[in-house]
N, C-alpha and C positions, 0 to 999 in steps of 0.2 A: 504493500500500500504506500509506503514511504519514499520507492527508486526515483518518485520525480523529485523529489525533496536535492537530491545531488545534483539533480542537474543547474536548479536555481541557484544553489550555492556554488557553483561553478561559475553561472554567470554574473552573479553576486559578488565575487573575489576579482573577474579582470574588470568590472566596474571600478570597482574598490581601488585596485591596481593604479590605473588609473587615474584617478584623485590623489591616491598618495604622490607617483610623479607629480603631479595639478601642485600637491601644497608645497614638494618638496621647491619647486622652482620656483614659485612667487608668495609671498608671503599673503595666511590665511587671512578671513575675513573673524573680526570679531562680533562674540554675539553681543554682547552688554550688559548683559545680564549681572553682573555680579559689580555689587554693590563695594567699590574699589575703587580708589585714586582715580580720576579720568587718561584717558590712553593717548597717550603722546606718539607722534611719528616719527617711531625709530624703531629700528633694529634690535635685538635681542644680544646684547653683550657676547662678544664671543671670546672664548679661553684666551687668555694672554700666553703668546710663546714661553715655555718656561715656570711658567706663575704657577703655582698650587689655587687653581680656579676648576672646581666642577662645576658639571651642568646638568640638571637634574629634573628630568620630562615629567610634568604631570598632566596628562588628555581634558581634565578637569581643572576651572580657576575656583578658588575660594570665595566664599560669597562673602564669607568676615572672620575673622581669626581669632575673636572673643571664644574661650573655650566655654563661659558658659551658654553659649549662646549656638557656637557652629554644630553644624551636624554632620556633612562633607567630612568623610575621610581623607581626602585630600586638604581639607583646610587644616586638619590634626598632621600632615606630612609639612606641611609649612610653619604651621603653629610650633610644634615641636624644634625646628630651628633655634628658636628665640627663648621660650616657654619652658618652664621646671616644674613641677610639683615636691612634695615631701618625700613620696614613695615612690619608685618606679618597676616595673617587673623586664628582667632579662629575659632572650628567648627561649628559655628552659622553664619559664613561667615562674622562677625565683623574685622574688622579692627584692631590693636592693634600694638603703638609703640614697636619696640625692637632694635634697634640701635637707633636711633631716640628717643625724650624723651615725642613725642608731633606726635598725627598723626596730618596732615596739613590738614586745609580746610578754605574756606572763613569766616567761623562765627570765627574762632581765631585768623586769620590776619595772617596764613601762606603762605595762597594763595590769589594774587591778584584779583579780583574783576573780569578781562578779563579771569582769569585764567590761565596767560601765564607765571607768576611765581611762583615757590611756596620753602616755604624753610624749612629747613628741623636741627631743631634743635638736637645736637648727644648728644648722654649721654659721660658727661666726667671723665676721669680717666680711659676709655675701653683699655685694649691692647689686642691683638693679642696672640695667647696664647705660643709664643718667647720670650713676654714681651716687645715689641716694642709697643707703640701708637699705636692706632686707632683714626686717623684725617678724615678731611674735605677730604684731600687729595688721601686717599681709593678710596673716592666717585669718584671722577674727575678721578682717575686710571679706575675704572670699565668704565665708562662711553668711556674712552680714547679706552679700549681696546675692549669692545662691538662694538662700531663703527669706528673701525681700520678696512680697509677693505679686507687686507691680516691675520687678526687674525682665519681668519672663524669660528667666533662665527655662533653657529644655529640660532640665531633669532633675530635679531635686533630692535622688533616692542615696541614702549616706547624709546628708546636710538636714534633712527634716529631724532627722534621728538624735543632732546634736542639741542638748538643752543649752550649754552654755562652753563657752572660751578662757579659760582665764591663763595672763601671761604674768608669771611674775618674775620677770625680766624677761628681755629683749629676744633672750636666744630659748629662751623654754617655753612649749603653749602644751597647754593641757588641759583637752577636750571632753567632758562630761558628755555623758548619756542619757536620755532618758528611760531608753532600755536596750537593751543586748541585742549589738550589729555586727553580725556577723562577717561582713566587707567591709567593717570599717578602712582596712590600709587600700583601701582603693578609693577612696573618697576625694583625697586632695592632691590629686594628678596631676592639677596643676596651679598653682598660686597664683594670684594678681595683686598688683601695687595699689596702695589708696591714693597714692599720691599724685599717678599720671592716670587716672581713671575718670571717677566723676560721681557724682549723686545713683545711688543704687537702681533708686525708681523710675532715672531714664539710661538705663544700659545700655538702650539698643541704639544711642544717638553718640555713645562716648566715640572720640576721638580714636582712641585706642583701639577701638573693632577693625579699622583698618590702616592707616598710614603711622597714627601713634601707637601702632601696637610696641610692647618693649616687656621684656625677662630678665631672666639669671642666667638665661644659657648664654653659649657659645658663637650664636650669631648674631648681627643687629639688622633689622629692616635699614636697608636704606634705601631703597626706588621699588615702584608698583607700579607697571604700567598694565594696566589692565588691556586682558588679552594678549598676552607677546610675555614680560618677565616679573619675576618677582627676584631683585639682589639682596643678596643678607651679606653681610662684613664682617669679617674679626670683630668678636665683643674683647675691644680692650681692656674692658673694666671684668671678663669674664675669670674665675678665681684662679682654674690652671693657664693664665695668659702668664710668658709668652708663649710657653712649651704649648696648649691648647687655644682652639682648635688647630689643629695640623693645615687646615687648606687656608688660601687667607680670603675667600669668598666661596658662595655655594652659589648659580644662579638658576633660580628655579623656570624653568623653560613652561609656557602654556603652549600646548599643543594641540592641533584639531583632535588626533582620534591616536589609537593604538598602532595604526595602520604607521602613521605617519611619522610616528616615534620608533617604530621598527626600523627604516628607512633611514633615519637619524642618525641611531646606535651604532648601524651596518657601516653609513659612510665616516663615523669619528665626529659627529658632529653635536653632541652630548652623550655626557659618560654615565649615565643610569638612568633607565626607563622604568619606571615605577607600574605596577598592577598589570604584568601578562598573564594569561591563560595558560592552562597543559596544551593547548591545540598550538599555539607559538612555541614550544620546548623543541619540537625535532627542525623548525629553523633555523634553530641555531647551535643543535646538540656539536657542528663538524666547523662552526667557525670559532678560528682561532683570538680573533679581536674579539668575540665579546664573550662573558661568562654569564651563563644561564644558573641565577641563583634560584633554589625551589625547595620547598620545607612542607609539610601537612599544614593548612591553616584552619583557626575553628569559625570561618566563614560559610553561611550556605546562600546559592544565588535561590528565591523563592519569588512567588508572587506573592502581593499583601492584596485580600481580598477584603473591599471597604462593607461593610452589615449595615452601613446608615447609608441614610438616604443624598446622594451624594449633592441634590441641591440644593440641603438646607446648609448653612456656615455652623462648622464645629458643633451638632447638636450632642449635647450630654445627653442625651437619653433618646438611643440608637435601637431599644425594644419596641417602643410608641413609633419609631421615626425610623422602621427600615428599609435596605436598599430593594427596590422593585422585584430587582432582580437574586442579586446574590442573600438577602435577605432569610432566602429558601434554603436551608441545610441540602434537600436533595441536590438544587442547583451547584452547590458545591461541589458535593461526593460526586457530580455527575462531572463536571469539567476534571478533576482529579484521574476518576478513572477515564478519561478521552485521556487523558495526556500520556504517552508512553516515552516517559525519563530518560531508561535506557538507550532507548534510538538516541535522543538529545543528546546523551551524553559520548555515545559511540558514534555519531555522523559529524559532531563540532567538537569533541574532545577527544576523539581518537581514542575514547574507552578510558582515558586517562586519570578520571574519579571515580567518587562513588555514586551513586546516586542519591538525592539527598529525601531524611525523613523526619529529619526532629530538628529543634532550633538549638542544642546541644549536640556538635559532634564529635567532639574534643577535648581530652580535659578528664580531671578527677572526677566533673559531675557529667559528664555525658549519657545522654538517655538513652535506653532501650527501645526504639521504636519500628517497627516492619516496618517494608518499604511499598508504596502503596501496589494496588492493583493497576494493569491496564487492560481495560477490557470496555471495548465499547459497545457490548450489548447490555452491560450493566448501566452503564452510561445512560443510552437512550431509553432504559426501562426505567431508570429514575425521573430523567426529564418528564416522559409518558406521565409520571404519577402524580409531577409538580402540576401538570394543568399546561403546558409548553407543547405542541403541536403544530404540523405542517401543513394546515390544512390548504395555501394558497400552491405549493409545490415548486414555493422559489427558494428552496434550499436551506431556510431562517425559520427556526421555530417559533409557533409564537403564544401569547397566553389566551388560555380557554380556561376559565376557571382556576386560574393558579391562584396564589396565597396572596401576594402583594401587587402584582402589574396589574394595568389597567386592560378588560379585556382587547384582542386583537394585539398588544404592543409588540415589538418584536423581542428575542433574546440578544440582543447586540448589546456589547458591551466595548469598553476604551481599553486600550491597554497602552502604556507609558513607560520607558523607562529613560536612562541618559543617553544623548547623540553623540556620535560618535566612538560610540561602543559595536565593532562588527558581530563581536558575539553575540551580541545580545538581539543587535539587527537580526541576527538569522534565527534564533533562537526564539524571535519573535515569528517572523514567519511560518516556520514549522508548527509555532502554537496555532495560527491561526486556519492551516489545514488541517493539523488532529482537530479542532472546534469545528471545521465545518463537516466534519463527516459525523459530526454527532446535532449537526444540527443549529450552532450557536456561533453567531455572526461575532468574530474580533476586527477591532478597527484600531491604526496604530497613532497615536501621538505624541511623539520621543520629544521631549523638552532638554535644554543645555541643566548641568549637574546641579547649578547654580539657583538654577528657577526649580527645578524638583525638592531638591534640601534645605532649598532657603527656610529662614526663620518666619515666626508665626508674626514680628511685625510688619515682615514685607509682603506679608499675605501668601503664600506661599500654598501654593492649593493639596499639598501634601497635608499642610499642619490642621486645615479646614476642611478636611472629609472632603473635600469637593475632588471625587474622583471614582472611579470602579475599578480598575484595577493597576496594580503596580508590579515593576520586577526589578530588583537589586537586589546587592548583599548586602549583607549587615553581619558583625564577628561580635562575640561576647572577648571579657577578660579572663585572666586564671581565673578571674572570682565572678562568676555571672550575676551575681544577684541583680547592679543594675540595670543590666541586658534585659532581665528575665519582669523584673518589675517595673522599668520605664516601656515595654512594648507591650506587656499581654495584663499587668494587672488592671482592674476595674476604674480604678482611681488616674490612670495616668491615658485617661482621653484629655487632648489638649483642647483648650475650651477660652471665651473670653472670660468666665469668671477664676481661671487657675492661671489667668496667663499666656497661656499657651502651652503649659507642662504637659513633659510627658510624651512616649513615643506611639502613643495605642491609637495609631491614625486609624487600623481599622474598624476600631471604637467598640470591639469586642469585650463581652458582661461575661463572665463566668466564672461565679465566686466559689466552684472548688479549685481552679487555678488560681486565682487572686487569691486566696486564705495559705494555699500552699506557699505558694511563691514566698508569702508576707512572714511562715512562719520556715522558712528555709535561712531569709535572715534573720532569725530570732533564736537561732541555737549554735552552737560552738560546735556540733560533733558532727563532721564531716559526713559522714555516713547514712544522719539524719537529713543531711540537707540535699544531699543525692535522691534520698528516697523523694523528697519533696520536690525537687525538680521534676523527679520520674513523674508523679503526680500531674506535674502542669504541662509536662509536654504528652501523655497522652488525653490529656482537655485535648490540648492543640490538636492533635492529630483526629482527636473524634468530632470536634467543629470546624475546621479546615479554616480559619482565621487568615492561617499563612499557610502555602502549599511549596513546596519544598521541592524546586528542583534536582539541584546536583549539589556537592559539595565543594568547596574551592579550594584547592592550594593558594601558597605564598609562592608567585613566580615574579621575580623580577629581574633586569638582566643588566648588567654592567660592561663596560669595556674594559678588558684584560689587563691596563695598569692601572686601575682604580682599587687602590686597597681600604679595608677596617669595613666596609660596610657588609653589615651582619644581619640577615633576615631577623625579626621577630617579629612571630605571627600573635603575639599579645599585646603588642603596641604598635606606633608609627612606626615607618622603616626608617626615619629621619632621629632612633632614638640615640642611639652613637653619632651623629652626624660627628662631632669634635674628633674623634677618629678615622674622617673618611679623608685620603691624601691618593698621592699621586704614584706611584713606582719611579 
């Protein structure tokens, strides 16, 4: 059923082909989208002969680099340049001080016994790379501004949990609980200054989110031309200067698409391409110039399937107010089973994952979950039962008595993800021939990274329900509990009266995941907290919320004398950047 599917994607690649010549030889067109310095006309800095200058492709610009506020993985690859937290985790998921001089835990006597407080010693003589301190008092600002409730931070899960701050002095803060959090060291990932910031309650207009942004790390923003480059510089003021950072610039290259940054890497013309596929590894498994870096990562590419009604703005209460369509649990299970993974996964990834089934698949807490059926007479014996029917015989079911749609409507639905992504382009289209031989019309509207992710101030139609279906990845930490609680609990639909908190765009109710998840960070013993995951992610799997593609490695490629850069697939790839040099 699927052989025409290769042919498309044959002519789909020397299209592609194509384009990539097209950008390699006149510089792209940009979208605008991203809320960023205005774009000057020039060039994209290129390596100085000799100079310790990388240059580092991301397909995707940052919408803002506020980390309470971004959501772009890629704004976390740039953000990280500049940006420190207290705690940082290695690519072995270890833990490891970096603001902070001491990770905390009960055997050193930084956390209490009950576990409700824990303190957190700072490395002293840090500044800020203005050259003002970095105190106690950063910490008690993040905290401040996190759970400010007019700030509309994205996620508040870790900072709700803290009762109070107290610094008694400069280099010690120690953080009171109001009950037992279990991820507490993944909480403050990343610090911010009070001083070059601003009023809590208007975050989203600070200075800081993009051309003032400024850290403790190792590099400093210095130009943003939106669309074309983002340059970072030696942080003079950075604590191991002069010996760190090794390169004396890092410049972060925008680039149209994957395609195009391939083409890059190949001719020397940036030395790390950030976010490849397993389906790019045998391009370059025989060249010698560039190295194919690739590790297990605990990302899965999924569709998020909206349950509210997509043209009302952000409604809380998604049981009164659902989506026409997807609304329907059968309508679910039935698109589920039309979808056949496997092909996906063997026609664009060369068989190269797994295929994917639970929003855990990596990790001490990784769930036990089948991997679904493909079967499309079960499919259309579901639809049959929703009331969805072909009675006109143009190929589009439509409703006859169904649950929610209006009679006669059709089953068309939107599907969206980021431009410039080929994978996903094909990956889209495949989806939307398995749907029509069950029946159900997809229609595609790929939006730039920038306008998908964007924040809930800039209206961002992600953060506002207004949509039916989506497809990207999204990866938890060693310690999921944020993952697990800012996307599926009950509380974290983002809304005007929260703000905009919160990851649960598909505005899914299901308080035996929501109680689990809640009570997963509520205990100390690992074991317990597995079982409680186990818990939420078969919710997930039995209400299809998010339908679970494939699974994703960490692939990214570098040119053969770029050394220290070190996958981890628990944080940004940008987290050694002070490491990354030249041969």
């Amino acid at each position: 059923m699927h052989h025409r599917f290769r042919f498309f994607i044959m002519l789909a690649a020397v299209a592609l082909l194509a384009l990539v010549i097209s950008a390699c030889a006149a510089p792209a067109e940009t979208g605008g989208e991203a809320a960023a310095p205005a774009a000057a006309e020039e060039a994209a800095p290129a390596a100085e002969e000799g100079g310790a200058t990388i240059i580092y492709a991301l397909y995707q610009e940052p919408e803002m680099l506020n980390p309470l506020i971004r959501t772009q993985t890629a704004a976390g690859e740039v953000g990280h340049l500049v940006g420190e937290g207290l705690i940082a985790t290695d690519p072995d998921g270890n833990y490891f001080a970096q603001l902070a001089t001491d990770v905390p835990t009960i055997e050193n006597g930084l956390v209490s016994e009950d576990g409700l407080t824990v303190t957190y010693p700072l490395r002293e003589g840090v500044v800020w790379s203005d050259g003002e301190p970095f105190t106690c008092d950063d910490v008690v600002f993040t905290w401040e501004v996190a759970t400010n409730p007019e700030s509309q931070a994205v996620n508040t899960t870790g900072y709700n949990e803290i009762e109070s701050i107290e610094c008694p002095d400069d280099y010690t803060a120690v953080v009171h609980y109001s009950e037992f959090f279990a991820a507490f060291l993944g909480t403050f990932r990343d610090v911010m200054p009070r001083h070059a910031t601003g009023d809590p309650a208007d975050m989203v207009n600070w200075n800081y989110n993009w051309d003032g942004f400024l850290g403790t790390g190792p590099f400093v923003l210095k130009e943003w031309v939106s669309g074309d480059h983002i340059t970072m510089v030696k942080n003079e003021n950075y604590r191991d200067y002069p010996d760190k950072p090794l390169a004396d610039q890092i410049i972060v290259r925008i680039i149209p698409s994957r395609e195009v940054g391939k083409a890059l890497i190949t001719s020397g013309e940036i030395d790390i391409l950030w976010d490849l596929t397993e389906a790019d590894v045998p391009e370059f498994e025989d060249n010698p110039d560039v190295d194919v870096n690739i590790r297990p990562g605990p990302g899965t590419e999924r569709l998020l399937l909206n349950l509210a009604d997509p043209t009302l703005d952000a409604t809380d209460d998604p049981l009164n107010n659902p989506h026409p369509l997807l609304g329907d649990l059968k309508v679910r299970e039935a698109i589920q089973y039309g979808i056949d993974k496997q092909f996906i996964v063997d026609e664009l990834l060369y068989g190269a994952t797994t295929v994917g089934s639970s929003e855990l698949s990596l990790g001490w807490a990784k769930c036990d979950i089948p991997v679904s059926e493909y079967n499309v007479d079960k499919a259309n014996a579901l639809l049959d039962e929703a009331g969805f029917t072909d009675e006109d015989g143009d190929g589009v079911r439509e409703c006859h008595d169904c649950m929610y749609a209006e009679e006669g409507d059709p089953l068309r639905l939107k599907i969206q993800t980021t431009t410039g992504n080929q994978l996903r382009e094909e990956a889209e289209q495949l989806l939307l021939e398995m749907m029509s031989n069950i029946g159900v019309e997809l229609y595609i509207e790929n939006v730039p990274s920038s306008e998908l992710f964007g924040s809930w101030s800039s209206g961002a139609f992600r953060k506002h329900g207004n949509f039916d279906i989506l497809m990207y990845t999204t990866s938890d930490t060693i310690d999921p509990q944020s993952q697990m609680d800012g996307y599926f609990s009950a509380d974290k639909m983002p809304t005007e009266a929260n703000g905009g908190n919160g990851f649960n765009y598909v505005r899914w109710i299901n308080m035996t995941a929501t109680d689990a998840i809640k009570a997963a960070g509520k205990t100390p013993v690992q074991d317990e907290r597995k079982a409680d995951y186990q818990i939420a992610c078969e919710e997930i799997a039995k209400d299809i919320p998010h339908l679970y593609l494939y699974d994703r490695s960490e692939v990214h490629l570098s040119r053969s004398d770029i050394e220290g850069f070190d996958i981890n697939p628990w944080d940004n790839q940008t987290w050694n950047a002070q490491d990354w040099t030249r041969k």
